[in-house]
MITORKOL-675669 format. One record per residue (C-alpha): x, y, z. Coordinates in steps of 0.2 Angstrom, whole numbers, m for minus. Last residue first. Layout:
MITORKOL-675669
{{X Y Z}},
...
***
This chain:
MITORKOL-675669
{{154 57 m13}},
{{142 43 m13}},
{{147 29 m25}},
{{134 18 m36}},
{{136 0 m44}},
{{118 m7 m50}},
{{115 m25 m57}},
{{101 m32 m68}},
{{93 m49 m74}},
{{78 m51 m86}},
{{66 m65 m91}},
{{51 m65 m101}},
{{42 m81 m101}},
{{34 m83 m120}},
{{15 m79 m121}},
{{5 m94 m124}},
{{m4 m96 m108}},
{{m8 m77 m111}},
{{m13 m66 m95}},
{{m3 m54 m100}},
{{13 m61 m98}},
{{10 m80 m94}},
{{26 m81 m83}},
{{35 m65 m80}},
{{54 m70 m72}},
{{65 m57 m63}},
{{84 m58 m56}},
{{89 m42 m46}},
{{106 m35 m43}},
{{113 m21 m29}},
{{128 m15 m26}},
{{133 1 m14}},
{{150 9 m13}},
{{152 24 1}},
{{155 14 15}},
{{152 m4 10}},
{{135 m8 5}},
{{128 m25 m3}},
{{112 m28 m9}},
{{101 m43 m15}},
{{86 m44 m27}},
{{73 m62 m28}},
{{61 m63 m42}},
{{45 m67 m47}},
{{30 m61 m61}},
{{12 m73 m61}},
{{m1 m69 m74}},
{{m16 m80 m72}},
{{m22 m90 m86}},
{{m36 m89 m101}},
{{m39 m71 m102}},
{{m52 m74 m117}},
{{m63 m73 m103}},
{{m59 m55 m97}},
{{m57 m52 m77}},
{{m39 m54 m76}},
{{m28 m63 m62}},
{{m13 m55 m58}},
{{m1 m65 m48}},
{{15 m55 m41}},
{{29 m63 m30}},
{{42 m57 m21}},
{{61 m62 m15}},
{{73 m49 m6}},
{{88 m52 0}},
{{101 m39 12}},
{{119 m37 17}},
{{128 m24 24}},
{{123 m25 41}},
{{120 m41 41}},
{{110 m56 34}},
{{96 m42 32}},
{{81 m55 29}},
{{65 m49 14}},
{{49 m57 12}},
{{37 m57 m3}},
{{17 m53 m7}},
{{7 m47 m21}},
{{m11 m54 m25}},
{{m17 m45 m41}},
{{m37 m42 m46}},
{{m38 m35 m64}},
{{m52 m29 m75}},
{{m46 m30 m90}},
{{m44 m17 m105}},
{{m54 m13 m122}},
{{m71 m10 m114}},
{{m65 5 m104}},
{{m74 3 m86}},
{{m57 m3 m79}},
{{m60 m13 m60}},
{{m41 m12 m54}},
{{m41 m21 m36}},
{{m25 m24 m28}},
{{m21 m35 m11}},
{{m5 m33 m3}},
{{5 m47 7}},
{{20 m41 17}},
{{37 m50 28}},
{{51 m43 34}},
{{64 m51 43}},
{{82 m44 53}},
{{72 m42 70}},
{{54 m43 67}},
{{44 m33 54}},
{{26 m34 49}},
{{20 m26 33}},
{{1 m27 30}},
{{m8 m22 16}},
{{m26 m18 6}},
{{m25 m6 m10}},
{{m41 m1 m22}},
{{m45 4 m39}},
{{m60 10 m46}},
{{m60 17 m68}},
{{m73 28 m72}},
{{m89 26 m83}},
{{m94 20 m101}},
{{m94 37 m107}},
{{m77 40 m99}},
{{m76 58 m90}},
{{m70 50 m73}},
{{m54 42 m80}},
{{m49 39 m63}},
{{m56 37 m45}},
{{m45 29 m31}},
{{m45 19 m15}},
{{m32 15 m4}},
{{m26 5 13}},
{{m13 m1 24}},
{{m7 m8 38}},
{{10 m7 47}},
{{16 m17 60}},
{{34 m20 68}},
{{28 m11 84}},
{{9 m7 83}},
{{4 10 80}},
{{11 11 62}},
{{m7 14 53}},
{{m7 19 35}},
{{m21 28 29}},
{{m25 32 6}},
{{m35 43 m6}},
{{m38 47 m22}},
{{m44 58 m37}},
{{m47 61 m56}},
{{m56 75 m60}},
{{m65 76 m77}},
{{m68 80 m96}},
{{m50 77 m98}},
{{m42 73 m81}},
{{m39 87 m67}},
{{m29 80 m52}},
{{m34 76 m35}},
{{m23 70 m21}},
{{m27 63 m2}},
{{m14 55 11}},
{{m20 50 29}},
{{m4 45 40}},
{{m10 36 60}},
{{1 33 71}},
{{3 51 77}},
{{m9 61 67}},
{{2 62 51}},
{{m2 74 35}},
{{m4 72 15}},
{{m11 82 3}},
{{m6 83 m17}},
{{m13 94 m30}},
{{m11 89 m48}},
{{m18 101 m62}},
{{m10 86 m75}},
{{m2 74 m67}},
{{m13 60 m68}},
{{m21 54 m52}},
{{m16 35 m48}},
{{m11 17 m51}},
{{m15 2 m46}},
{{m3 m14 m47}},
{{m11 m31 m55}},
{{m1 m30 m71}},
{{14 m17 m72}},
{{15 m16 m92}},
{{31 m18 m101}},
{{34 m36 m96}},
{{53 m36 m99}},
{{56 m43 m80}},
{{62 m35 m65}},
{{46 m21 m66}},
{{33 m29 m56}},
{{47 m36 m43}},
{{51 m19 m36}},
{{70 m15 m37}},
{{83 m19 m25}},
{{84 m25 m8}},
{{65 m27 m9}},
{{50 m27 5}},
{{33 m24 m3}},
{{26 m9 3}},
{{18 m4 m15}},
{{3 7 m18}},
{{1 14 m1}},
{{9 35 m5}},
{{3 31 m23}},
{{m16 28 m15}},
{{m17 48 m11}},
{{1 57 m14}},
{{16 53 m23}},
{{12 60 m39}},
{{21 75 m42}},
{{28 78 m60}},
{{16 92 m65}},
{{15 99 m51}},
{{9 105 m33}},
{{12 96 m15}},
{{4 101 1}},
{{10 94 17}},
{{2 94 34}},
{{m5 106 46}},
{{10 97 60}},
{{22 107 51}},
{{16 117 35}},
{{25 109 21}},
{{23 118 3}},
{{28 111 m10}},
{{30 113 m28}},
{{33 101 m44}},
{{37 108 m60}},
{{42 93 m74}},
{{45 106 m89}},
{{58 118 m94}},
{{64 113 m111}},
{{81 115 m120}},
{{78 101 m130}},
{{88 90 m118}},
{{76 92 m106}},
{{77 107 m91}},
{{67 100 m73}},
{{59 113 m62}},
{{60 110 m44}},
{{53 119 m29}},
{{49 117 m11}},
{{46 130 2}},
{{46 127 22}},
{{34 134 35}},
{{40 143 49}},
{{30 155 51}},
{{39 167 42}},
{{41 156 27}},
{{59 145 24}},
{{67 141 8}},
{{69 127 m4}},
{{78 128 m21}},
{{77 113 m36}},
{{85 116 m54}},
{{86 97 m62}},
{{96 94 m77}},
{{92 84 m92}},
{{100 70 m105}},
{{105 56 m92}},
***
């Protein structure tokens, strides 16, 4: 890597605890601040300029995997069909449980604008989670601000889990896509030790000269013994882009790592 992370924590009198991390580049810049502040069973605020997790980011992907997502195993280099979020700019993060129920809201200040967003997971069924999220970005755009949405269900049972997600990406800017992506896969822990993974993406776009559906696959698998872990992942984007003439991009990747 080329930069260092300084993070401290620390506890208020009432009990509250303190977050914070300051990131030092290679340039000798301190950038990427992130704060938090979690108040118990008042929830959890979040400051920064590399936070992000909160509102629909906290619902955006729950998609088993033993490895990495499926939207970025191939060399596609943009993440069709996923929804985004808030920028990072200004960003103020919220998030706070109610026994089976966690709401997560965040706002950030875009140029000319606020972007903002929101998200619920529900867990009180056992092996069930259900999701869902909507967001508001790019507010200050003459032709108007970008919608997303987030629709999920995760079910677990015994070594197997299963998820289907439905994203919706409706862009006002009329140089992108509208984009509607189906996302579902499974994942069985043969063991212990050993999990696989395999899911499937399919964008579909809302401009006609997007002539076919996008569709990104691929299966990952782990393997942990003590304090080694492996994990490898095979991916394949078919019609990148929507573009029946786009060549399938492929790409295959394996991680060693020790705890110490």
């Amino acid at each position: 890597g080329d930069s260092i992370t300084f993070s401290a924590s620390g506890e208020t009198d009432q009990g509250w605890t303190v977050g914070m991390s300051y990131e030092l580049d290679y340039a000798g810049v301190l950038d990427d601040l992130k704060a938090t502040l979690d108040m118990g069973d008042a929830g959890k605020l979040t400051f920064g300029e590399s936070a992000g997790g909160s509102g629909i980011r906290a619902v955006k992907n729950i998609i088993p995997a033993a490895d990495t997502a499926v939207y970025s195993m191939s060399a596609t280099t943009t993440a069709h069909g996923m929804v985004g979020g808030t920028g990072q700019t200004g960003y103020i993060g919220y998030d706070i449980s109610m026994g089976d129920v966690a709401l997560s809201f965040d706002t950030s200040k875009a140029t000319g604008g606020t972007d903002r967003s929101a998200s619920l997971s529900y867990t009180g069924i056992d092996g069930l989670q259900i999701v869902a999220g909507v967001g508001e970005t790019e507010t200050a755009q003459t032709t108007g601000q970008d919608d997303t949405s987030t629709y999920g269900v995760k079910y677990t049972m015994g070594s197997i889990t299963i998820a289907a997600q439905m994203n919706e990406v409706d862009d006002s800017s009329t140089s992108n896509d509208d984009q509607d992506g189906t996302h579902i896969g499974v994942s069985f822990a043969l063991n212990d030790n050993v999990s696989v993974s395999y899911a499937v993406l399919e964008t579909e776009f809302g401009k006609s000269t997007k002539s076919v559906d996008e569709e990104v696959s691929g299966m990952g698998v782990s393997y942990t013994a003590g304090s080694m872990s492996v994990k490898a992942y095979a991916g394949k984007t078919k019609n990148d882009a929507g573009s029946n003439t786009a060549v399938d991009l492929e790409e295959k990747g394996i991680t060693l790592s020790f705890s110490f």
